[in-house]
C-alpha positions as CSV (number, residue, x, y, z in Angstrom):
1,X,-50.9,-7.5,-48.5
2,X,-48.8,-4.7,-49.5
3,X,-51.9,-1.9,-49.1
4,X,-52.0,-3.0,-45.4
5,X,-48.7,-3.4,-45.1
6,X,-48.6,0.4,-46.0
7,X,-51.3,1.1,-43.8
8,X,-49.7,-0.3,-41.0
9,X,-46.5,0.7,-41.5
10,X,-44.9,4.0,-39.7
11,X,-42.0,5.5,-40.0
12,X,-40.7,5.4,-35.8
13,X,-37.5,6.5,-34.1
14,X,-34.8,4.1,-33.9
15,X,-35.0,4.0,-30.4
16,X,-38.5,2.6,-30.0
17,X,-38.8,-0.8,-28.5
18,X,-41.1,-3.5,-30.0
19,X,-41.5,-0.8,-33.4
20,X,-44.0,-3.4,-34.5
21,X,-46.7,-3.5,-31.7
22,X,-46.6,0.2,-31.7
23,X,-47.2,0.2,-35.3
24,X,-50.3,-2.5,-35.3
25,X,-51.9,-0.4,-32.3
26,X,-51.2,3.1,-34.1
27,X,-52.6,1.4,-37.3
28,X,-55.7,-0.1,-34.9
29,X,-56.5,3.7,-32.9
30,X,-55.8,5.1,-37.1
31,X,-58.7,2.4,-38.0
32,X,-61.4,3.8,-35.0
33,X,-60.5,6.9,-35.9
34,X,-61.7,6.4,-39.5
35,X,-64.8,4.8,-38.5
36,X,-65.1,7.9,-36.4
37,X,-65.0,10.3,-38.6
38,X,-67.5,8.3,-41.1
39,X,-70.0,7.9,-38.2
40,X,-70.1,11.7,-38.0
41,X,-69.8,12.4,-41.5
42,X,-73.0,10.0,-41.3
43,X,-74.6,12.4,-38.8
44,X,-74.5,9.6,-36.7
45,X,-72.8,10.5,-33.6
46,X,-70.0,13.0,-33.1
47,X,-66.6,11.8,-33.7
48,X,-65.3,11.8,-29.9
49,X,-68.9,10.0,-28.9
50,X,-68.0,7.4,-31.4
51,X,-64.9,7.3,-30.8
52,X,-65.4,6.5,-27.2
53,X,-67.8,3.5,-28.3
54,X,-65.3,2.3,-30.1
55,X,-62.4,2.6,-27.2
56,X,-64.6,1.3,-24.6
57,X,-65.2,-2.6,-26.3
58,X,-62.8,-3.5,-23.8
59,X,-64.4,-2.8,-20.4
60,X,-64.2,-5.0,-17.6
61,X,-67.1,-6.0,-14.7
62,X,-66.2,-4.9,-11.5
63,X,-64.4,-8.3,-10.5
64,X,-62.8,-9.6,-7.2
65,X,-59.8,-11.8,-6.6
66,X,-58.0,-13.3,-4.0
67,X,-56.0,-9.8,-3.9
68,X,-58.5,-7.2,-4.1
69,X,-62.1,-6.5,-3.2
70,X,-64.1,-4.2,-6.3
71,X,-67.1,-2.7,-6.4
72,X,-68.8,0.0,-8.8
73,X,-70.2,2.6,-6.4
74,X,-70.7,5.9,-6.5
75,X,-69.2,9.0,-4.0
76,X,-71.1,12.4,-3.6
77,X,-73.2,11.1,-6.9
78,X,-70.5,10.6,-9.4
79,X,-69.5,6.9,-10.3
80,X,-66.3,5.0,-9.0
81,X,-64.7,2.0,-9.0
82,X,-63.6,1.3,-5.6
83,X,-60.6,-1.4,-4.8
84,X,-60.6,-2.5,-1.5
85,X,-57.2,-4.6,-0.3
86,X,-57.7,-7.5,1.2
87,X,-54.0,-8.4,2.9
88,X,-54.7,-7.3,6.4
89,X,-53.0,-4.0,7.4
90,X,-50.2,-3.2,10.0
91,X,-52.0,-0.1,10.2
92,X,-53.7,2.6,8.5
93,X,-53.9,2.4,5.1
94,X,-52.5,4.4,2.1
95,X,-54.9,6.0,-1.1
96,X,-54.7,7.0,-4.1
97,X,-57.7,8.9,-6.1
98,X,-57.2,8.4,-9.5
99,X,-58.4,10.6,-13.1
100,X,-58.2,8.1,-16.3
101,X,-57.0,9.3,-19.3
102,X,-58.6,9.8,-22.8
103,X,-58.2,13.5,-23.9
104,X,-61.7,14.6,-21.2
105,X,-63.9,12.5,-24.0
106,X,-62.3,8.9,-24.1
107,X,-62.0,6.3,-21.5
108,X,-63.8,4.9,-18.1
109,X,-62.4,3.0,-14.7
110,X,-63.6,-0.1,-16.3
111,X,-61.2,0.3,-19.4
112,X,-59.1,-3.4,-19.0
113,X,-56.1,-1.3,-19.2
114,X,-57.7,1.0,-16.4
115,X,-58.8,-1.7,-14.3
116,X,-55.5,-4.0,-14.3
117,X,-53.3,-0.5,-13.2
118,X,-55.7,0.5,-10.5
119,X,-55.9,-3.3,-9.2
120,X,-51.9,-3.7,-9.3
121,X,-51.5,-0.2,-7.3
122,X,-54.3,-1.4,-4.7
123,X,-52.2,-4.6,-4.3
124,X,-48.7,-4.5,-4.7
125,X,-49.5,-0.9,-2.1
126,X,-51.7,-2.6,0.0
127,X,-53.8,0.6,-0.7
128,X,-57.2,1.9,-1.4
129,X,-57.9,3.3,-4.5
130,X,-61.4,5.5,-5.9
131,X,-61.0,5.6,-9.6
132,X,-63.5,7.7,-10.6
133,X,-65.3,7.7,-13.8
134,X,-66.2,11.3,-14.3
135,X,-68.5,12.3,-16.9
136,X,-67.4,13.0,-20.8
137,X,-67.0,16.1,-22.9
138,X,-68.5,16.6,-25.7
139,X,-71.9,16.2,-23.6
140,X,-70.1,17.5,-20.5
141,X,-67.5,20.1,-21.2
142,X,-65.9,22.2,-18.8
143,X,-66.0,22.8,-16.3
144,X,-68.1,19.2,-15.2
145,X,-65.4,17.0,-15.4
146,X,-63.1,19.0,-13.1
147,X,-66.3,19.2,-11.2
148,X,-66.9,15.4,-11.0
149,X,-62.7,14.6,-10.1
150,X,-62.9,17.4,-7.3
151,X,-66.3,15.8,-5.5
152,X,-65.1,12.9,-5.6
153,X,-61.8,13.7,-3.8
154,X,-63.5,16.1,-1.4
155,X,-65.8,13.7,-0.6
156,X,-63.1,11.2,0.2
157,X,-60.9,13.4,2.0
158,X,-63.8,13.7,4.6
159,X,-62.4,12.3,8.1
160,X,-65.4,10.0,8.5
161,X,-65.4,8.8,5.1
162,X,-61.3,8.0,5.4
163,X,-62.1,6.1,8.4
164,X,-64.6,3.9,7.3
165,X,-62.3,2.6,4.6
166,X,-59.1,2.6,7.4
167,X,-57.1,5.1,5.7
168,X,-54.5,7.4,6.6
169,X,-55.0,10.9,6.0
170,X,-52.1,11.8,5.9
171,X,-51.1,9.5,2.9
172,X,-53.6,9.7,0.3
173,X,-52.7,11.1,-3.0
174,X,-54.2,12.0,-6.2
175,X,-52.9,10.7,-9.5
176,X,-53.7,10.4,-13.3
177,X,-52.3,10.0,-16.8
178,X,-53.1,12.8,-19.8
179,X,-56.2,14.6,-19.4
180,X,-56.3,12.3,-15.9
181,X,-52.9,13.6,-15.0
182,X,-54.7,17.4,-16.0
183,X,-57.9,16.2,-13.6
184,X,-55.0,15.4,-10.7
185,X,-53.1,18.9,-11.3
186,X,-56.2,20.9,-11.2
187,X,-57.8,19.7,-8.2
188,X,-54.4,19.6,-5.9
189,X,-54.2,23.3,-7.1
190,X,-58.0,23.4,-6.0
191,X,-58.0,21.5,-2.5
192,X,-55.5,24.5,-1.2
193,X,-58.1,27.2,-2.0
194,X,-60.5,25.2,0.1
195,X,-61.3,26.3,3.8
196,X,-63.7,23.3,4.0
197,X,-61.1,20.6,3.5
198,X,-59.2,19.7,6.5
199,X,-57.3,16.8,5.2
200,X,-53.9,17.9,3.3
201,X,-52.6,15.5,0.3
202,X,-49.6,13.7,0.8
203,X,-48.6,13.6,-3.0
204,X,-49.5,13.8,-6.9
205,X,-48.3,11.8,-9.3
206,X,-49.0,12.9,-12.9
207,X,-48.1,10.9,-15.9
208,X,-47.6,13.1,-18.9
209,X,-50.2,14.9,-18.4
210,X,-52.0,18.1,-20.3
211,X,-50.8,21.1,-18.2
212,X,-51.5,24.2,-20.3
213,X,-53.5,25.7,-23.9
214,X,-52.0,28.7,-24.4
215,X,-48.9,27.4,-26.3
216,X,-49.9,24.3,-28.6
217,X,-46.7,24.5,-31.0
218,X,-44.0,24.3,-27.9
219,X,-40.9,22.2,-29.4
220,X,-42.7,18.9,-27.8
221,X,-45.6,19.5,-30.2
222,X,-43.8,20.2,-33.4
223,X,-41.3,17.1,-32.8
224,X,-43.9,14.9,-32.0
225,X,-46.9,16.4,-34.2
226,X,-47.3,13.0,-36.3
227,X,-45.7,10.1,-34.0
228,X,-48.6,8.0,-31.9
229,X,-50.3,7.6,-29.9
230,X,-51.3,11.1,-29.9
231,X,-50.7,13.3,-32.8
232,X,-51.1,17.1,-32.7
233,X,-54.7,16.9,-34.4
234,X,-55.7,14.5,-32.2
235,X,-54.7,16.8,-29.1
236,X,-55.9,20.4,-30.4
237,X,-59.2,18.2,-30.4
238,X,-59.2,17.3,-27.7
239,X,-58.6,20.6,-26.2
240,X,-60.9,22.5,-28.0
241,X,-63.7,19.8,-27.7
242,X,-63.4,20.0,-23.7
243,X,-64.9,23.5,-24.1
244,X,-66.9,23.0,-26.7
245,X,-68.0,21.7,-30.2
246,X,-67.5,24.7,-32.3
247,X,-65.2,24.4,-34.8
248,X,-63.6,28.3,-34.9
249,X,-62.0,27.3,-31.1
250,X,-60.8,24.2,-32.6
251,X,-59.5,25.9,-36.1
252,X,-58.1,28.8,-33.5
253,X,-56.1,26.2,-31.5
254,X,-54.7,24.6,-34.6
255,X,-53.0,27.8,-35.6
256,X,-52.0,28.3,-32.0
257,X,-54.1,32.0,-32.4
258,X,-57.0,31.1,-29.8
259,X,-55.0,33.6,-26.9
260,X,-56.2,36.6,-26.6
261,X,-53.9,40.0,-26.6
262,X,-55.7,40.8,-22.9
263,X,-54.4,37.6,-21.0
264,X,-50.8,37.8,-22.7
265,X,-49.7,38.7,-19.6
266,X,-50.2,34.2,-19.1
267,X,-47.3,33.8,-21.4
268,X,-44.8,33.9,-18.6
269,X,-45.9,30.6,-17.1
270,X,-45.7,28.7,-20.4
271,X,-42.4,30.6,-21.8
272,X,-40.2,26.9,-22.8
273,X,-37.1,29.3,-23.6
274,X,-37.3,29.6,-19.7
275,X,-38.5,26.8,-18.8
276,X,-36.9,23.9,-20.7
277,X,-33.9,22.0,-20.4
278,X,-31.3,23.4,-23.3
279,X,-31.5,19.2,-24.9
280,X,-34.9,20.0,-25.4
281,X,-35.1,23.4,-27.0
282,X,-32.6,21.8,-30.7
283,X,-33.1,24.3,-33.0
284,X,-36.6,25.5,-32.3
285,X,-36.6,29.6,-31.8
286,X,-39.0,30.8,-29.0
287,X,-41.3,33.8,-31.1
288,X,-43.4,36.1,-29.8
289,X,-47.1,34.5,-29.4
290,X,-49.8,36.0,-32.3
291,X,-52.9,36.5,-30.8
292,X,-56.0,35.8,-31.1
293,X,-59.8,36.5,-31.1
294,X,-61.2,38.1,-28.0
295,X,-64.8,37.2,-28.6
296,X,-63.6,33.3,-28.3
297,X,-62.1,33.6,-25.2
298,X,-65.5,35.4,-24.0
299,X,-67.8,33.0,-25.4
300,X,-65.0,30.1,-24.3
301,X,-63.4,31.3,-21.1
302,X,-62.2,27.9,-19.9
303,X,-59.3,27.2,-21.6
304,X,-58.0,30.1,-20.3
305,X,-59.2,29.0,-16.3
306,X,-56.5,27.3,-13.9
307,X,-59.0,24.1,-13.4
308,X,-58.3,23.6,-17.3
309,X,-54.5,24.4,-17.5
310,X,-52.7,24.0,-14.1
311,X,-49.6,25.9,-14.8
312,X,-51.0,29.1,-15.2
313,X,-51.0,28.9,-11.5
314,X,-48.7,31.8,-10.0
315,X,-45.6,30.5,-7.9
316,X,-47.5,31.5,-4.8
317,X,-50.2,29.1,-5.9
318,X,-48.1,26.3,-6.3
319,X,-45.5,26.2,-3.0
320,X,-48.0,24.7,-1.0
321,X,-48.5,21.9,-3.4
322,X,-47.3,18.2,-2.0
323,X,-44.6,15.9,-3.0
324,X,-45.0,15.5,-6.7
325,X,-44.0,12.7,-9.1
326,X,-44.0,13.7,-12.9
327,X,-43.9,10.7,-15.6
328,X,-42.8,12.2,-19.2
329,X,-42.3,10.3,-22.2
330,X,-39.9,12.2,-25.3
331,X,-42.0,11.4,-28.5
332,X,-45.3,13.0,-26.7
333,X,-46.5,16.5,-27.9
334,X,-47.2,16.8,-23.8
335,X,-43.6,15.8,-23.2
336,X,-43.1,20.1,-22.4
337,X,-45.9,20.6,-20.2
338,X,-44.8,18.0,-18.0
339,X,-41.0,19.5,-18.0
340,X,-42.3,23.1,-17.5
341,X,-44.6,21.9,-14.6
342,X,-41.4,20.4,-13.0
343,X,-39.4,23.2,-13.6
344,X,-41.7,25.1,-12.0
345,X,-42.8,23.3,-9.0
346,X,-38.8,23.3,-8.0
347,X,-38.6,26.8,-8.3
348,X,-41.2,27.1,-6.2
349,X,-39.8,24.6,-3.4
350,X,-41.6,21.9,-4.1
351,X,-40.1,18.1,-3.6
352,X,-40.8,16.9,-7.3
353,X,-39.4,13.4,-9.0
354,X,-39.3,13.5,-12.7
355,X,-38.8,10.4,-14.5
356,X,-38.4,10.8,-18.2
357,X,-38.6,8.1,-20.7
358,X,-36.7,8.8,-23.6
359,X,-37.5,5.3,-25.3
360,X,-41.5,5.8,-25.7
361,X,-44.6,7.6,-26.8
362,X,-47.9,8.9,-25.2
363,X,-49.7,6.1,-23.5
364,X,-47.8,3.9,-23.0
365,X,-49.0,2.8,-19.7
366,X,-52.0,1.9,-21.0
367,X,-50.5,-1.4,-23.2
368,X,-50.1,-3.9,-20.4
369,X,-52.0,-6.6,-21.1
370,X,-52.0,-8.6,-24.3
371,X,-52.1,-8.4,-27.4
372,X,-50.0,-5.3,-27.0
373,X,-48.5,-6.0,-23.8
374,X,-45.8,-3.4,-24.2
375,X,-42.2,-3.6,-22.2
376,X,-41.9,-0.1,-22.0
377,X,-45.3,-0.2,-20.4
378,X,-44.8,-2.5,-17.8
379,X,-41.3,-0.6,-16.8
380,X,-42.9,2.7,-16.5
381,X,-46.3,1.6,-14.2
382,X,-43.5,-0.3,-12.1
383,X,-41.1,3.0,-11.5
384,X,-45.1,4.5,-11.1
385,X,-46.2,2.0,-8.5
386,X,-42.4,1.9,-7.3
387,X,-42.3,5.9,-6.2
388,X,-46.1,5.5,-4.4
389,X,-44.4,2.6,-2.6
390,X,-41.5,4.5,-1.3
391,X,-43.2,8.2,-0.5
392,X,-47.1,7.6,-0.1
């Protein structure tokens, strides 16, 4: 009793709600994370592969109710779980594309967590929503899952395609938590360099999502580098495996000396002496970055691309980006990005909403339904559903 009592067990901030669900599902992701790493110490799998097995026991058959209409289908060859209303309109209807989370290696549409949030927003908005199960690192690094998220919204921004499913085009948005909030950043940045695409985005709504690699020890990252959901381990890995398995890019991110001296000239964007409020910066002291090897950004050029880390974008790039709502939560390494991203968008005249939660941790969202069943969960996929309600 008292070795899993320790094992449980986590020292959290005192203004955490429910401190013991959050420890029994830290100490349940700490547990697949040991069986991960022993499956690859096995040589059975690689730890993100069997990780993912072990994240996905919960997923969900594409099931109907008196609400909503779902189907598994697939759009311009990648797979999607569509949700079809099925309250009769006044009108046109309103969409949202959505990106799952789960670091570019975790996760699918049919995650219960994934399923129930997609099928509340398709209700309670009396929308259509394509959540879209694009394909995994480490098998499909980047640049495929981008890939996969921007087919799939091109695809569905096509005029004939929007009409057969009575939509609006002028209110569909893209949206996504983490590495799906990344997905949702990258290709509203990507839809404005497209001459083929006719149909503008209403919005984005991006819950704390992975914005940038060039600075992985921002103030965000050393508050929050051993508080759950998502350490600072678990986050350089997952950056460094959505390029690639070998370990010297993860090792190099770890240090925070994977940036080359030749693209330092990127530092401006991510600069959080700049860029963050003055609450956020405590006592942390903004140093010059120490650079890294050139051969890995040569070998590894993505995580130095704008499809990979949407706030390199210059200001230029992002004024023409749509009505933006930006979820942040303070004990989240990713708490910064999502700051810095807001920051920036104002500067640059976009309309942005940023809701910060002060109370919670990475991932929240994705513990609403039991056993975790989280408050704070439920409270922040309301404000969520609440803002596509009042500006989709």
């Amino acid at each position: 009793s008292v070795l899993l009592a320790y094992y449980i067990y986590i020292p959290l901030p005192e203004d955490f709600s429910e401190p013991w669900k959050v420890m029994l599902i830290s100490a349940t992701l700490k547990t697949f994370g040991h069986l991960a790493g022993a499956a690859e110490q096995l040589g059975l799998m690689h730890y993100t592969e069997a990780l993912n097995l072990l994240s996905c026991f919960d997923c969900v058959a594409p099931t109907s109710d008196e609400n909503v209409t779902v189907t598994d289908t697939e759009f311009n060859n990648v797979a999607v779980r569509l949700y079809l209303p099925r309250k009769v309109p006044d009108g046109l209807r309103r969409a949202v594309v959505f990106f799952h989370g789960g670091g570019w290696c975790l996760g699918d549409a049919a995650a219960k967590n994934y399923d129930l949030l997609t099928r509340w927003t398709s209700d309670r908005l009396n929308a259509v929503v394509v959540s879209v199960n694009y394909r995994l690192a480490p098998k499909y690094s980047f640049p495929i899952p981008f890939e996969d998220a921007y087919s799939v919204t091109k695809f569905f921004l096509q005029s004939s395609v929007l009409s057969q499913h009575g939509v609006d085009p002028d209110r569909v948005c893209v949206a996504g938590d983490s590495a799906g909030g990344n997905l949702a950043a990258a290709v509203a940045q990507q839809l404005l360099q497209d001459s083929e695409v006719k149909t503008k985005l209403k919005a984005q709504a991006l819950i704390y999502p992975a914005l940038q690699t060039l600075d992985l020890n921002l103030p965000s990252y050393r508050d929050n580098a051993n508080k759950p959901l998502l350490p600072r381990s678990f986050m350089v890995r997952f950056w460094s495996v959505y390029f690639t398995l070998d370990p010297s890019l993860r090792e190099a991110m770890a240090s925070n000396r994977h940036v080359p001296v030749e693209a330092s000239h990127l530092f401006q964007f991510v600069n959080w002496s700049n860029l963050l409020p003055e609450e956020l910066k405590k006592d942390h002291v903004y140093t010059t970055p120490t650079y890294g090897s050139s051969e890995l950004a040569q070998k590894y050029p993505g995580f130095l691309d704008l499809r990979a880390a949407p706030l390199l974008a210059s200001d230029a790039q992002l004024r023409e980006l749509p009505l933006t709502y930006i979820l942040t939560c303070e004990h989240d390494v990713l708490r910064d990005d999502g700051f810095m991203y807001a920051a920036r968008l104002r500067a640059a005249g976009v309309p942005v909403t940023h809701d910060h939660a002060k109370d919670t941790f990475h991932g929240a969202m994705s513990f609403i339904s039991p056993p975790a069943d989280l408050v704070a969960g439920h409270r922040l996929v309301n404000r969520y559903i609440e803002w596509l309600n009042e500006n989709l």
